[in-house]
Phi, psi and omega in degrees: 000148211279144189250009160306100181285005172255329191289298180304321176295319168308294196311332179283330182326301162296305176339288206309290235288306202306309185319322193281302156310320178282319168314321192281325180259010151276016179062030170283139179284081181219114207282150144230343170276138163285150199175139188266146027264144175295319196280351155290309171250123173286310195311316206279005156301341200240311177307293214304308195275355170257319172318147184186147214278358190140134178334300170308308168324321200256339182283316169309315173335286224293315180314288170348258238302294191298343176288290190304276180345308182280340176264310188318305197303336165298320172320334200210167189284190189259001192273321169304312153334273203320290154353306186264337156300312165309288170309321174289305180309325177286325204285308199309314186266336163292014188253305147303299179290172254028304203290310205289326145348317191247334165256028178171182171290165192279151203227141147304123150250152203209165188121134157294351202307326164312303191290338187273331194284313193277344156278323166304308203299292187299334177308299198281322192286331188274056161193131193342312164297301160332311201289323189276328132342288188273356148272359153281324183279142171311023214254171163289172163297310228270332173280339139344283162320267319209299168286349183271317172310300145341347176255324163281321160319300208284327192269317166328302193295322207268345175238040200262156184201187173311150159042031185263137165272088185274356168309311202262325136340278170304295167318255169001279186293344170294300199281017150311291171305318156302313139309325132004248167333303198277337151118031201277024150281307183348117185283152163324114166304122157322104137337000000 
């Protein structure tokens, strides 16, 4: 296995996506998007951010992930990669279905993109130009929040189409930018 944590996340992509076809055309009753209630298939908190909706889905997925990913991963182990990729894609989609949930019926999601949004998001907020810009400026955390919710808001929109999940999309690249700021890929400094 590759020791590249972005290389290794493609490689599962593919794994997931092939595992989704053969299922299907064996006709197994094997779920991978999330969709509520969460707590009848659990498993798809996890399924769900490798899984993808058709080859283009996955081939776009995959590009995002090698532009961003391959600069990122030098920053950080590789177990802090996963993790956090991991940890943003579930938040991201249970945060679309909960949303899509509440105005309406509930829809499957299934994509890395919440985990990928959320590497862009650390991307544009975790680097050295960001930090001295928004440490000149005079703002509070909470006017902090407030441009990043707007930057998030704004980039959802401006890359938002048909059957895009922007609930997660939007999730995903805010806690990218909060995580950032704080720099929480950063391995811990050594004593």
């Amino acid at each position: 296995m590759s020791r590249s944590p972005t290389l290794t996340l493609v490689g599962v992509f593919v794994v997931v996506f092939l595992l989704q076809r053969a299922v299907a055309l064996l006709q197994i009753p094997l779920a991978f998007a999330l969709s509520a209630p969460v707590g009848h298939q659990p498993w798809t908190l996890v399924t769900s951010v490798y899984a993808h909706v058709s080859v283009g889905h996955l081939v776009g997925n995959a590009v995002v992930l090698l532009l961003v990913g391959l600069y990122l991963e030098r920053q950080t182990s590789r177990l802090r990669f996963h993790a956090f990729f991991l940890g943003t894609g579930v938040i991201a989609g249970l945060t679309q279905v909960w949303v899509t949930d509440l105005v309406g019926p509930s829809v499957g999601v299934l994509g890395a993109s919440g985990g990928i949004a959320g590497l862009v998001g650390y991307l544009f907020a975790g680097n050295r130009m960001s930090d001295t810009v928004l440490d000149r400026l005079p703002l509070s955390p909470n006017e902090q929040l407030a441009i990043f919710v707007v930057v998030a808001a704004a980039v959802t929109v401006a890359t938002g189409g048909p059957g895009v999940a922007l609930t997660a999309h939007f999730t995903g690249l805010l806690i990218g930018l909060l995580a950032g700021r704080a720099h929480l890929l950063r391995p811990s400094e050594r004593a």
